[in-house]
Each structure stands twice: as C-alpha cells, then as structure tokens.
C-alpha positions as CSV (number, residue, x, y, z in Angstrom):
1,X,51.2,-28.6,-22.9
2,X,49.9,-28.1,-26.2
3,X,48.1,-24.1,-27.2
4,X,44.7,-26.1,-27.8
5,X,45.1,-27.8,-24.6
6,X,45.8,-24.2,-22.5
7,X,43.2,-22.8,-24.3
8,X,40.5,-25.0,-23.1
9,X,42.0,-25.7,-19.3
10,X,41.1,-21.1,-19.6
11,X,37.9,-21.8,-21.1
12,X,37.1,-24.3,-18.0
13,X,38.7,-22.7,-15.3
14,X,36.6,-19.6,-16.3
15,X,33.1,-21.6,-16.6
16,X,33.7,-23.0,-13.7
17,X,34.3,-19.3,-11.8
18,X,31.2,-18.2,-13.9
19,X,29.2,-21.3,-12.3
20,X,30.5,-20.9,-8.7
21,X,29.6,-17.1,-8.5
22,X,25.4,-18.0,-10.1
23,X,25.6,-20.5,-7.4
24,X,26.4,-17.9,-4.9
25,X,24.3,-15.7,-6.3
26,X,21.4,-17.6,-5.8
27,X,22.0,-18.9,-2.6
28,X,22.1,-15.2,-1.1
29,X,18.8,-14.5,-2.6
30,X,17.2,-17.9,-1.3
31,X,18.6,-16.7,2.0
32,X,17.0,-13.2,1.1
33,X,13.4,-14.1,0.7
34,X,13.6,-16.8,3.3
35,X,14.5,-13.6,6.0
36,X,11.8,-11.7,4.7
37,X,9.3,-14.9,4.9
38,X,10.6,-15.2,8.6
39,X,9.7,-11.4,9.4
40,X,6.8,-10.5,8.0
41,X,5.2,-13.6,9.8
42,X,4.9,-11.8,13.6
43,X,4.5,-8.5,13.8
44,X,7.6,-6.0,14.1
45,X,7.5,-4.0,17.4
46,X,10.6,-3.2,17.5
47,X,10.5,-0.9,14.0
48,X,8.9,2.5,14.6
49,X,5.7,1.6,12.8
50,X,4.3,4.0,9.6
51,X,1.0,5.6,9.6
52,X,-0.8,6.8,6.2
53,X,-4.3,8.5,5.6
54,X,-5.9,7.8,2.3
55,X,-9.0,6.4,-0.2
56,X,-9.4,3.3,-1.1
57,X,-10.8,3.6,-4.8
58,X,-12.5,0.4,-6.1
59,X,-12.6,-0.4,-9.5
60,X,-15.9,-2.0,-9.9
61,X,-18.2,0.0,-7.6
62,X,-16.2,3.2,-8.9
63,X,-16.9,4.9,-5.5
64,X,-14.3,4.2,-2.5
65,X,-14.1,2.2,0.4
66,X,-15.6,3.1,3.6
67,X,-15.9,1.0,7.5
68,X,-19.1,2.4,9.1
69,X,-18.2,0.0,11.9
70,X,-18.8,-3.9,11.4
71,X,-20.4,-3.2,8.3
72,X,-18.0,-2.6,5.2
73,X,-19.0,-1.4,1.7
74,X,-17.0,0.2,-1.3
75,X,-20.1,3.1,-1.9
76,X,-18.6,5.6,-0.1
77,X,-18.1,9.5,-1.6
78,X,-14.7,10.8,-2.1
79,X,-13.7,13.4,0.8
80,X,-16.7,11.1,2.5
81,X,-15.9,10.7,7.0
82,X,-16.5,7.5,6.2
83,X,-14.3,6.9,3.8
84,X,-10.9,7.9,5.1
85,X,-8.6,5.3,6.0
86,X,-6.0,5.0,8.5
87,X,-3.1,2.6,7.0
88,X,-0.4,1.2,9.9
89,X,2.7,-0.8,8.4
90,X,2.3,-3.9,10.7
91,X,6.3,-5.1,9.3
92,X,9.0,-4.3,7.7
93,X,7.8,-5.7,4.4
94,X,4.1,-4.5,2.8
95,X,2.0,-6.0,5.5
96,X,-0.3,-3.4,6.7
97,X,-3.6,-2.9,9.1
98,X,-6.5,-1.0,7.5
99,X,-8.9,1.1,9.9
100,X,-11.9,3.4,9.2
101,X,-10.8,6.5,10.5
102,X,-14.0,8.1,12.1
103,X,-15.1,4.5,13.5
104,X,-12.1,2.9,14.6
105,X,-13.0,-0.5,13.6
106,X,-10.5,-2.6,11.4
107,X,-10.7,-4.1,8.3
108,X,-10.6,-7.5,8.8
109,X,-11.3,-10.7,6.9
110,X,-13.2,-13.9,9.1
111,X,-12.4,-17.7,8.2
112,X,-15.6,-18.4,5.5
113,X,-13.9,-14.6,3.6
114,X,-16.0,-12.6,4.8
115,X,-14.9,-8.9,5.2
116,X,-16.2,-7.2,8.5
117,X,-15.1,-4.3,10.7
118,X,-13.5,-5.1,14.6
119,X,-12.5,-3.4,17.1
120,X,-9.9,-4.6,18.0
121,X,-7.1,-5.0,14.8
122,X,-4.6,-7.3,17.0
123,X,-5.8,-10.9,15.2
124,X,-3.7,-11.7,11.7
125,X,-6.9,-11.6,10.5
126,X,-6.8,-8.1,10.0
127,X,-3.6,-7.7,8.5
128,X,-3.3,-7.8,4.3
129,X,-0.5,-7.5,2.0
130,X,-0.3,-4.7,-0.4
131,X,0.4,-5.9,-3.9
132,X,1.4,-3.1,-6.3
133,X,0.3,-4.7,-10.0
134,X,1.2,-3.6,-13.9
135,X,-1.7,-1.7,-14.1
136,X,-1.1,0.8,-11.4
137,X,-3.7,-0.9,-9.5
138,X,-3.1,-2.4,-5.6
139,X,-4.6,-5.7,-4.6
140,X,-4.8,-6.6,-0.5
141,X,-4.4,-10.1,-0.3
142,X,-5.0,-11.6,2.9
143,X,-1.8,-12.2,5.4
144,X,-3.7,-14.9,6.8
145,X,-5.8,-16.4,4.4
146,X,-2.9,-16.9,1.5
147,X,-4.8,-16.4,-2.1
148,X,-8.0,-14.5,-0.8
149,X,-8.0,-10.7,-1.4
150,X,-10.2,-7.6,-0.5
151,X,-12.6,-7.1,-3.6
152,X,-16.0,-5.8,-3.9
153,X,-19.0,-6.2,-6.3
154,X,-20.1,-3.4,-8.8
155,X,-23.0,-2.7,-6.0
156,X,-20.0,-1.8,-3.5
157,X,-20.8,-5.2,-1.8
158,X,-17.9,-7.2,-0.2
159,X,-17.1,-10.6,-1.7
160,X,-16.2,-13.1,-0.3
161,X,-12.0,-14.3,-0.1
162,X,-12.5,-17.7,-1.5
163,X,-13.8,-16.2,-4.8
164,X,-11.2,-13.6,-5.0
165,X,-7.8,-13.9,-7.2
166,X,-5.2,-10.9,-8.2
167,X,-6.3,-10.7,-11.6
168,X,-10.2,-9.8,-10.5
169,X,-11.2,-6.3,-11.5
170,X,-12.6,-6.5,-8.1
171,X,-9.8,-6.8,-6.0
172,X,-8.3,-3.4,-7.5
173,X,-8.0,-0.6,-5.7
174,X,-6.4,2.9,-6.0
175,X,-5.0,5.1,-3.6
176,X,-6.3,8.3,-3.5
177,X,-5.2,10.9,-0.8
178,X,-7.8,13.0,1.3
179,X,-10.0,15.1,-0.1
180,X,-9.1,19.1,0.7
181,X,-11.9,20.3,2.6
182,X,-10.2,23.3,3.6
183,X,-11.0,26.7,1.8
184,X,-9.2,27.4,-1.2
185,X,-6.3,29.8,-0.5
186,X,-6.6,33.5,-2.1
187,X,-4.9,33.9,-5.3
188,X,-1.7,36.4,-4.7
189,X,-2.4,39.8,-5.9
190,X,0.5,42.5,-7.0
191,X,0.8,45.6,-6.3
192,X,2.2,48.3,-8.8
193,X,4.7,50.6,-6.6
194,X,4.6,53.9,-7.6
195,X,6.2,57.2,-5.9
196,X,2.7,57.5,-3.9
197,X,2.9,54.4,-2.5
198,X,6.4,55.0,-1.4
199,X,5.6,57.9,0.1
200,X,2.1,56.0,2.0
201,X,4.6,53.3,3.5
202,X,7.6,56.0,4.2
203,X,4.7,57.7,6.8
204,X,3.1,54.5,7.9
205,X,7.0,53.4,9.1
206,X,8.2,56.7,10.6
C-alpha cells in the first residue's frame, strides 16, 4: 500500500469516527427533549413541588398583576394584597400554577383565551410555561393552549390568547419580589469606649 493510499484510508477512517459520534450526539439529545416532552405533560407528584412569592410586572400597563378573584387585571400597586402571587412548579421543567395570594383563585386561561381566576387550579388550564426571553423579560405561554400567552393591554386589561405571540410587548412580564412592608431596621450606632464607660459596665457586671 502506497503513502497516498494510507493517508486517505486515515483521513476516512477518521470522518467516519467524526460522523458516528454527531450521529450519537444527536440521538441522545432527540432522546433528551423527547423525555422532557413526556414529563412535563401530567403533573409530577412524586417531586417535592417549589413554592415562590412575587410580582408580576407588565410591560404595557406598567403596574403589576393582581387576581381579585375571577376577575384579573394588570393595575395593581406594587407591595399591593392584591398583587402578590403565589408560584407552584407543577413539573420538573418550567411549568408552573399562578395564584393570587389573598384570594386563592388561580390564574387560568378558558378555551376562547380568555384569562379568569378559579378556584380550583387542578385543570391544565391553569398551568403556563415560563419562557425566560433576550430581553430579561418572562412570557407565560399557555401549557394547554400551545402559542397563546398571558398578556395585557396598556389599560391593564387581559387579552385574549389567540391574539397573543412571544414577541408582543404585552405578554412581558418581570418578576419583582415582595414589597418590604416591615419597618426599616435602626441604623447601628457606635459607641466610643472610654475609661468611664469601662468603669459604668465594670459596676453594672459585678
């Protein structure tokens, strides 16, 4: 066997070990996103399930997202009852269940796209999928309703899935995390020790 003739019988061998390992490559992440497809279709109860509070900051109505029971707006006040959210992780993946936290009504989207509060948060119609986009921005598309998401007008009024896309301005969102009602701590003051105040402790111990 002619040099030439090794040289390319290498080249090939090693294409062909090049080709074989992409093939494999792929195949393990077809089988990847297939698993996750499977999952995140039924809800995981054997997974200890996540709980978050936070805003919902809309984009358009620049105010944040509140459930005052069925009815649903994106007007309400940050640090607002009204507007604190309780976020469960329904799966593994980024499905999650949206609630108002004084009302405990879910945020849930109906067949015609229209958003409404239930009871009752059990139905995939209450389930959305967080999409984290380029601009720092989160869209909830709809787990049920594939291509509809969870956008308001600038009024604060809901609009309706079918006329939702990712791209919309009103179907971003920010999460924002409570607002601190609490009173705002005392600022640390120091004390200059001198031979006075030694002595003031020194009786104070003994």
């Amino acid at each position: 066997m002619s040099p030439l003739t090794s040289r390319v019988l290498y080249i090939f061998l090693n294409l062909l070990t090049l080709y074989s390992q992409v093939q494999e490559s792929k195949q393990t992440t077809e089988h990847f996103r297939t698993y996750v497809e499977n999952h995140t279709k039924h809800s995981d109860d054997l997974s200890r399930k996540q709980i978050r509070i936070y805003q919902l900051y809309s984009r358009t109505s620049g105010k944040h997202v509140q459930v005052l029971a069925k009815k649903i707006n994106a007007n309400g006040e940050d640090g607002g009852k009204y507007a604190l959210l309780v976020v469960e992780t329904d799966t593994f993946g980024s499905h999650v269940r949206i609630k108002g936290k004084e009302t405990n009504h879910y945020i849930c989207m109906s067949k015609r796209g229209k958003i409404l509060g239930k009871v009752n948060g059990k139905s995939r119609e209450c389930v959305f999928v967080e999409e984290v986009l380029e601009n720092n921005y989160t869209a909830l598309m709809s787990a049920k309703y594939k291509g509809w998401y969870l956008g308001f007008t600038r009024k604060g009024r809901p609009r309706k899935g079918s006329k939702t896309e990712q791209n919309q301005r009103e179907a971003h969102f920010m999460k924002r995390p409570p607002k601190d009602k609490g009173e705002h701590h005392r600022p640390f003051k120091y004390t200059t020790v001198t031979k006075r105040t030694k002595r003031a402790r020194h009786h104070k111990t003994s």
